[in-house]
TORKE-867468 format. One line per 8 residues: number of its first residue (from 1); their letters; for each residue x, y, z of C-alpha. Coordinates in steps of 0.02 Angstrom, whole numbers, padded with zeros to 5 digits, always signed. Example, Ala and Ser with C-alpha at 12.3 -4.5 7.8 and 13.67 -1.06 7.14 Angstrom:
% TORKE-867468
1> as> +00615/-00225/+00390  +00684/-00053/+00357;
This chain:
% TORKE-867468
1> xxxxxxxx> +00767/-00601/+00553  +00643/-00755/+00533  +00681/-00858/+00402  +00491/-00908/+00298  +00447/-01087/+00354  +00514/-01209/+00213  +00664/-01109/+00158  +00828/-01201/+00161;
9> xxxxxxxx> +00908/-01145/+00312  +00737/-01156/+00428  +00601/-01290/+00483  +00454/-01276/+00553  +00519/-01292/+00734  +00659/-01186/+00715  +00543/-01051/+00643  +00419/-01079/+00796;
17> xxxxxxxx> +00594/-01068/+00903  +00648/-00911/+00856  +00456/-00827/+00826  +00477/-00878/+01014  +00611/-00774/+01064  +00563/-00627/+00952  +00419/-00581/+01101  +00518/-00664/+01235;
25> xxxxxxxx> +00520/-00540/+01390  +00423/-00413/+01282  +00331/-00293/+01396  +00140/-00298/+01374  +00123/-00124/+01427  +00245/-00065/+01298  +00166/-00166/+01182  +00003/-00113/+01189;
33> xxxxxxxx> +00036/+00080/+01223  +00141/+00112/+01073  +00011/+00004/+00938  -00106/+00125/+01018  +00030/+00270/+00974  +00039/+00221/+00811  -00148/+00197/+00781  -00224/+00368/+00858;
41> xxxxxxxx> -00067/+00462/+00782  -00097/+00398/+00612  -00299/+00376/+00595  -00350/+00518/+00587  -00253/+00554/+00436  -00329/+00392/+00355  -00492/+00467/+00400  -00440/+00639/+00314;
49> xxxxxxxx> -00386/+00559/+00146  -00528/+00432/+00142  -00669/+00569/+00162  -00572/+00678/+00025  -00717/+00666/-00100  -00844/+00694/+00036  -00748/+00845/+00092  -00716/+00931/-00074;
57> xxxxxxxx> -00829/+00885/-00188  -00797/+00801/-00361  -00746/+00942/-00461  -00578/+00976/-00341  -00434/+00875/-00374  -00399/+00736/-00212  -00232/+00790/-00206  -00272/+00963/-00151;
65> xxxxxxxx> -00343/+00879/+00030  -00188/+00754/+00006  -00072/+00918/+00002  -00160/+00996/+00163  -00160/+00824/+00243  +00035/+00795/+00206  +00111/+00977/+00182  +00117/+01046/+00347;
73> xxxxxxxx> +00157/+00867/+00424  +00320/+00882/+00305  +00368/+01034/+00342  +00362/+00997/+00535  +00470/+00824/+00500  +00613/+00927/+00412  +00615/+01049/+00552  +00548/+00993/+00709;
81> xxxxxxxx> +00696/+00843/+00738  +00812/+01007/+00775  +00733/+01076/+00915  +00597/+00967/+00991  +00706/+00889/+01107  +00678/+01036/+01227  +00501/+01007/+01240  +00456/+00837/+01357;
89> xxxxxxxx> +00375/+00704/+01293  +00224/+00714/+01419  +00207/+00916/+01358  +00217/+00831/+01158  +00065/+00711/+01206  -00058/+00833/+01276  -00016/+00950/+01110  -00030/+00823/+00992;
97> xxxxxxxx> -00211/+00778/+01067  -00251/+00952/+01081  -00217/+00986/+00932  -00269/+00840/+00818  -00448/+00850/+00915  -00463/+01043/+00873  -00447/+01004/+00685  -00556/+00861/+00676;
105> xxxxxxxx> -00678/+00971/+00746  -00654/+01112/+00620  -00656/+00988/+00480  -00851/+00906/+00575  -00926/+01064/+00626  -00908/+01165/+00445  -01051/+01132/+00349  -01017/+01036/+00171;
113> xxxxxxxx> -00965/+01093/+00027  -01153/+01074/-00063  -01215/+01164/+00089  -01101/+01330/+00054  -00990/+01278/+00189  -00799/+01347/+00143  -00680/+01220/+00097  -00542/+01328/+00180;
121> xxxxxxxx> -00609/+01330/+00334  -00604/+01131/+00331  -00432/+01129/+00261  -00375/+01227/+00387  -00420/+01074/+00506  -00335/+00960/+00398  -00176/+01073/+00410  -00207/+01073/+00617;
129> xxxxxxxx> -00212/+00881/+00616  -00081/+00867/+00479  +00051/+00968/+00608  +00005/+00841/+00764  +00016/+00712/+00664  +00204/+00740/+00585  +00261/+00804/+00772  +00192/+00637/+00848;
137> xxxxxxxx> +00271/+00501/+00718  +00445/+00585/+00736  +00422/+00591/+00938  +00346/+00409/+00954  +00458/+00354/+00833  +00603/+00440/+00924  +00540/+00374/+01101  +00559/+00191/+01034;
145> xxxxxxxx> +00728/+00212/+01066  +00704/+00191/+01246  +00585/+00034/+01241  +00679/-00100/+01138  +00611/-00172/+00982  +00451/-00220/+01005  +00388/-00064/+01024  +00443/-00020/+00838;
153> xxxxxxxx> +00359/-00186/+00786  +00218/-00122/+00894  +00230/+00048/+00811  +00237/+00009/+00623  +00111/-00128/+00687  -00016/+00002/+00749  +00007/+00128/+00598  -00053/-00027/+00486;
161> xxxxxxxx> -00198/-00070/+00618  -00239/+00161/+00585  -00241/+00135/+00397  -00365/-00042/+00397  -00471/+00055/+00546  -00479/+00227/+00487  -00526/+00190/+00312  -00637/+00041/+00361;
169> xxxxxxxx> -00744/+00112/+00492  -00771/+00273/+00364  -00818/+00169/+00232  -00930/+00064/+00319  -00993/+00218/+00434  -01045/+00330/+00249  -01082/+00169/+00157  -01153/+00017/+00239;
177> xxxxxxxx> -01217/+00114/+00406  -01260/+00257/+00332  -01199/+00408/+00441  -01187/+00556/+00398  -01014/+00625/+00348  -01035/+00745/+00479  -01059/+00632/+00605  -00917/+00507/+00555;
185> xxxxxxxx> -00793/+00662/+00557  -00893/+00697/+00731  -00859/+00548/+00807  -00677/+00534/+00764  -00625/+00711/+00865  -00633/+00614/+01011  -00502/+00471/+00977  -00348/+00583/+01023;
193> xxxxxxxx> -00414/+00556/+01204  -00348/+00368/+01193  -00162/+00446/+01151  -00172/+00514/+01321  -00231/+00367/+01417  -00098/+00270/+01329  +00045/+00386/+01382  +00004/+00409/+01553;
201> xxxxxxxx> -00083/+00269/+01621  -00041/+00113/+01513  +00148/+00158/+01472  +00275/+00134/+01623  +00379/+00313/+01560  +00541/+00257/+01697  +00666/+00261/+01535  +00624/+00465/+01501;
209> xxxxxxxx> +00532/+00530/+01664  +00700/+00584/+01752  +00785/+00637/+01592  +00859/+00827/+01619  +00874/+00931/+01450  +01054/+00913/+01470  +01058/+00716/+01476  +00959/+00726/+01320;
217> xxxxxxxx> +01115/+00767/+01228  +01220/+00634/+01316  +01251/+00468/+01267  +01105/+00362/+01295  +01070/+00225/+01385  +01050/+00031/+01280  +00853/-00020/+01334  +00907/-00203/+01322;
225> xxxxxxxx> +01091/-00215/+01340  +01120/-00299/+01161  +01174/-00149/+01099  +01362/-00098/+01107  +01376/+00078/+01062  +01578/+00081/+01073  +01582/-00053/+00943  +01464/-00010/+00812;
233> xxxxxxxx> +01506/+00187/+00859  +01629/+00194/+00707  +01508/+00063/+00591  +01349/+00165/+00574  +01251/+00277/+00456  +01280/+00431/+00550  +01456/+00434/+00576  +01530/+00614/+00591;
241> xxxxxxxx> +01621/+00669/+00407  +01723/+00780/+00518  +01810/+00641/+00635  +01733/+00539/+00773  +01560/+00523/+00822  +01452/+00644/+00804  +01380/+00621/+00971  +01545/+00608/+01058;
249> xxxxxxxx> +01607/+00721/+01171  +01491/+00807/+01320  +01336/+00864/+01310  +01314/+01073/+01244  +01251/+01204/+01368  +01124/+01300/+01337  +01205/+01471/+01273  +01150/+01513/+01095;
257> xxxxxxxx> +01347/+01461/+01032  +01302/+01283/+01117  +01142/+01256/+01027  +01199/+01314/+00858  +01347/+01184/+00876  +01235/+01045/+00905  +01098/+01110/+00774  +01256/+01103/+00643;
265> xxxxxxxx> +01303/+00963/+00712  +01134/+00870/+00676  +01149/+00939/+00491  +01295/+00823/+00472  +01218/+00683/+00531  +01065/+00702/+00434  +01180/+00677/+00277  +01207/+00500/+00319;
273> xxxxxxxx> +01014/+00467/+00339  +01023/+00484/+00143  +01049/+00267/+00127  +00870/+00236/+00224  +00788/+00368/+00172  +00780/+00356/-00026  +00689/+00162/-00050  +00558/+00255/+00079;
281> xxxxxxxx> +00557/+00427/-00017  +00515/+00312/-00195  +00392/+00185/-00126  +00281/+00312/-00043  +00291/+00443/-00226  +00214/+00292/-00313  +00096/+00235/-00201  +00019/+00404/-00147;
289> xxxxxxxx> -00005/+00434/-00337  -00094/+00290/-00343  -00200/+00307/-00220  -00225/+00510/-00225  -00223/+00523/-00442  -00276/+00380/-00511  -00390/+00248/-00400  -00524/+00397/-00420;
297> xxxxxxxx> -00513/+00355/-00595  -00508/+00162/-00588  -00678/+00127/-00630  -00799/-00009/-00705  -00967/-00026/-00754  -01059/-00037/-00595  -01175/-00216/-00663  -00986/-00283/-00674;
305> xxxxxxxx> -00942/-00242/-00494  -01026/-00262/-00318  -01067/-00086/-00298  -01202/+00011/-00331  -01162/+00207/-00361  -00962/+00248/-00423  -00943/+00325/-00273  -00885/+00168/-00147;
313> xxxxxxxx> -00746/+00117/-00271  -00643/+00254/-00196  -00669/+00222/-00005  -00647/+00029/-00066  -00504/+00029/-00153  -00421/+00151/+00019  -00474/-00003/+00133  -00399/-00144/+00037;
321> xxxxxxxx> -00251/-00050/-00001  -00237/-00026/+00212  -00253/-00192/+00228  -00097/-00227/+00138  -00023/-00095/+00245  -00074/-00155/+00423  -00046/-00341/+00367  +00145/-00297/+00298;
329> xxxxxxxx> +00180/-00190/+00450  +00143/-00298/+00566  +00255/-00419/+00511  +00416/-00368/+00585  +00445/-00462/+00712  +00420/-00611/+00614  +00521/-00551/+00440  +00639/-00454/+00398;
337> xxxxxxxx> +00721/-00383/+00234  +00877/-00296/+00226  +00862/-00251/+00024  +00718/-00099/-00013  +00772/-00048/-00156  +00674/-00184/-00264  +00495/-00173/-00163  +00521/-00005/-00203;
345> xxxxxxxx> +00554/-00013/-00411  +00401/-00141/-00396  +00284/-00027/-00313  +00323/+00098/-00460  +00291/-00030/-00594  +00118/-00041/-00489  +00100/+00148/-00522  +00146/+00092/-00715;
353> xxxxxxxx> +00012/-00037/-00728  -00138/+00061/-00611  -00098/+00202/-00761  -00108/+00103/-00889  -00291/+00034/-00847  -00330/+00191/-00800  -00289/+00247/-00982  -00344/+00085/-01073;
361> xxxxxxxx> -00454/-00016/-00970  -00364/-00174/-01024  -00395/-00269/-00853  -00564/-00372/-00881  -00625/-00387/-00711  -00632/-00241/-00551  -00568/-00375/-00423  -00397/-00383/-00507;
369> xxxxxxxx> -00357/-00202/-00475  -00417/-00255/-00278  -00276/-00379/-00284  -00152/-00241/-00370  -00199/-00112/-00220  -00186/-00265/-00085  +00001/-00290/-00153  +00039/-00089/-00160;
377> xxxxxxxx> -00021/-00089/+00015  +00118/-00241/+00085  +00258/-00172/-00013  +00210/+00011/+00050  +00212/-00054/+00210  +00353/-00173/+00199  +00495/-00034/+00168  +00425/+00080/+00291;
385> xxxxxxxx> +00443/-00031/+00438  +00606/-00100/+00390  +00678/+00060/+00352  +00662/+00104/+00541  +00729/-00088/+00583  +00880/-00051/+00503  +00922/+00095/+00571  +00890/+00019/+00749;
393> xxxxxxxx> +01030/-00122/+00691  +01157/+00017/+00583  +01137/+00172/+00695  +01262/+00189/+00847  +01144/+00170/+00998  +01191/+00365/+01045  +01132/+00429/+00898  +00985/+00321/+00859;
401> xxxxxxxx> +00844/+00446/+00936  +00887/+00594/+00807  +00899/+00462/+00692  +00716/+00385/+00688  +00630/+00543/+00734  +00752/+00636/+00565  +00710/+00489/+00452  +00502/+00524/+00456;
409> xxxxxxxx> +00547/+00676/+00340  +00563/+00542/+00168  +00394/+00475/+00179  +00301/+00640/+00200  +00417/+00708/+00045  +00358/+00565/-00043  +00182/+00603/-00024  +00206/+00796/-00046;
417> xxxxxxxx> +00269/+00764/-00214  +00137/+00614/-00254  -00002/+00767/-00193  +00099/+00892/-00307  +00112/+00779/-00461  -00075/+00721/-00440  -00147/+00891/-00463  -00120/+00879/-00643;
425> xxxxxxxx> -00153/+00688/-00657  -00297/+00647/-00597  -00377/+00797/-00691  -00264/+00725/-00844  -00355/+00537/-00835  -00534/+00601/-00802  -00539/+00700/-00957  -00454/+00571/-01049;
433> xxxxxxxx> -00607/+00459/-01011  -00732/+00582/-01024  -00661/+00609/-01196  -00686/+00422/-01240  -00840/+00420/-01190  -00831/+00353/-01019  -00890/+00497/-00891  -00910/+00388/-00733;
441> xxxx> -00762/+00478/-00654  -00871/+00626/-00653  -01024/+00544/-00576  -00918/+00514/-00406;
């Protein structure tokens, strides 16, 4: 960890030392394919939930494109860390591109909603794209076992740079340029084609090309020789509650009594992902309410604001809040806390307060609530890259892949629950206004 320039135990050259050795012998390659990783794999979700409005109209709740956005992504986290290891990583890639382009183009090519177009068809993109993208953050996640950990900082790095891009460049696309929604959709099929130039021309795959199914079960091997699997083996999260390592032992076969054993075997060491995966589960129920439930419903007079129809305070208050995000996960390599509980209790008194105005319109000026959704973005972003940190430093090395592909499951609960919570909410605060004779959410 780097300690903040001016603490007690740190200078300014000691914190330029060690910021130093953080990217010393980092691989450029690695670096650059995985922020691409994280940025294709995650956009076009960013792009989903930021043209909600546009793709349902204002009379459907958000959280129903939230829910089709999230759902199917969850569902494939809880199952998928069980069984994907049969399928290579190269086969994964050309899915997940396949895939994720397919929906975008469902979502494009079906005419809007004030056009007659059928807002099922268009969800059932979002479900398409929702599956590739829950399939590729457990597999990335999972291959940055193999490259060290700057491709985790590189990672969490590029899902921040997806969230400040995706929202962004659909904002200003609908807003400033003045594209059609169509075309912005359009446009964004074609960015899963960047996930394969990334895999198979800009990252060097030695670690995982010569891999046979069986070595997949064996004990793997450390990417940078720091870690020392026999010593922490006994220290970690996912230590076996039956005796020994869970990993221990040779790998299974491939008869049906092998792979049940090692299916039941990964139950048990899912139970000891319960430490990380709670802070994670927490921050992300409060901040997808936020963002899903009640930011529709944050609203001021528009003479009061820089805006000039109630519809950019939504897409506005998305990019500022991925700001936060890219700007907190990006920061890994440079900070480092151990403790998420309390980021996580603070981004739920953010929920508390964002209600509250929401409710009572206390707060006298719009550009507050920017600075509220700035800080729900860094603390969002915050836990979720050093949840994944520290279970690089706690996890046995042997057990580590499981481990960060398993752990993407609490996040995408998080929001599932956020989207199932905000059906009723958002609805809720609208008519609340309405009934006190402020109908601007309704004007969106």
């Amino acid at each position: 960890m780097l300690p903040l320039p001016g603490s007690p135990a740190s200078s300014w050259a000691m914190f330029s030392a060690r910021l130093r050795a953080a990217f010393n012998g980092a691989d450029v390659r690695v670096g650059v394919a995985f922020w691409l990783f994280g940025l294709i794999n995650n956009v076009l979700y960013v792009i989903i939930l930021s043209a909600a409005l546009d793709l349902v109209g204002p009379n459907v709740p958000k959280a129903v494109v939230l829910l089709a956005d999230i759902l199917p992504s969850f569902l494939m986290k809880l199952c998928a860390p069980y069984f994907i290891h049969v399928v290579p990583y190269s086969l994964r890639v050309i899915l997940f591109a396949l895939a994720s382009a397919w929906g975008m183009l469902l979502i494009a090519l079906t005419p809007s909603y004030t056009d007659g177009g059928a807002i099922t068809t268009k969800m059932a993109g979002v479900v398409l794209a929702s599956l590739s993208s829950g399939a590729g953050e457990l597999s990335f996640l999972g291959l940055t076992h193999y490259y060290g950990d700057m491709s985790l900082a590189a990672w969490g790095s590029g899902t921040g740079g997806a969230g400040l891009i995706g929202a962004g460049a659909y904002a200003i696309a609908t807003t400033t340029i003045g594209m059609s929604v169509q075309s912005s959709l359009l446009a964004s099929s074609f960015l899963p084609v960047i996930m394969l130039l990334s895999f198979f021309l800009i990252l060097q795959r030695v670690p995982t090309r010569h891999r046979t199914r069986t070595e997949q079960h064996e004990d793997y091997s450390a990417v940078d020789g720091n870690d020392n699997a026999s010593e922490r083996e006994d220290q970690g999260l996912l230590s076996d509650p039956l005796g020994g390592s869970a990993a221990s032992g040779k790998a299974p076969g491939n008869s049906s009594a092998s792979w049940a054993k090692n299916f039941a075997r990964n139950l048990r060491r899912s139970r000891g992902l319960l430490v990380p995966i709670l802070p994670l589960f927490l921050v992300y129920v409060a901040e997808y309410m936020i963002n899903q439930s009640v930011a529709p419903t944050l609203l001021f007079p528009l003479k009061s604001t820089p805006f000039t129809q109630y519809r950019s305070f939504y897409p506005t208050y998305a990019t500022i809040y991925q700001l936060g995000v890219f700007v907190s996960r990006s920061s890994l390599p440079f900070l480092r806390i151990h403790a998420l509980y309390p980021p996580s209790i603070l981004q739920i008194a953010n929920l508390l307060l964002l209600t509250c105005q929401s409710l009572f319109s206390f707060l006298p000026s719009v550009y507050i609530v920017f600075a509220i959704v700035f800080w729900e973005g860094l603390l969002g972003g915050l836990v979720y890259v050093n949840t994944y940190a520290e279970i690089r430093d706690r996890v046995p090395n042997d057990e580590r892949e499981f481990a960060l592909g398993a752990t993407t499951v609490s996040d995408s609960a998080g929001i599932t629950v956020a989207g199932l919570l905000g059906l009723g909410v958002e609805t809720f605060l609208c008519e609340w206004q309405v009934r006190r004779g402020k109908d601007w959410c309704t004007k969106l």
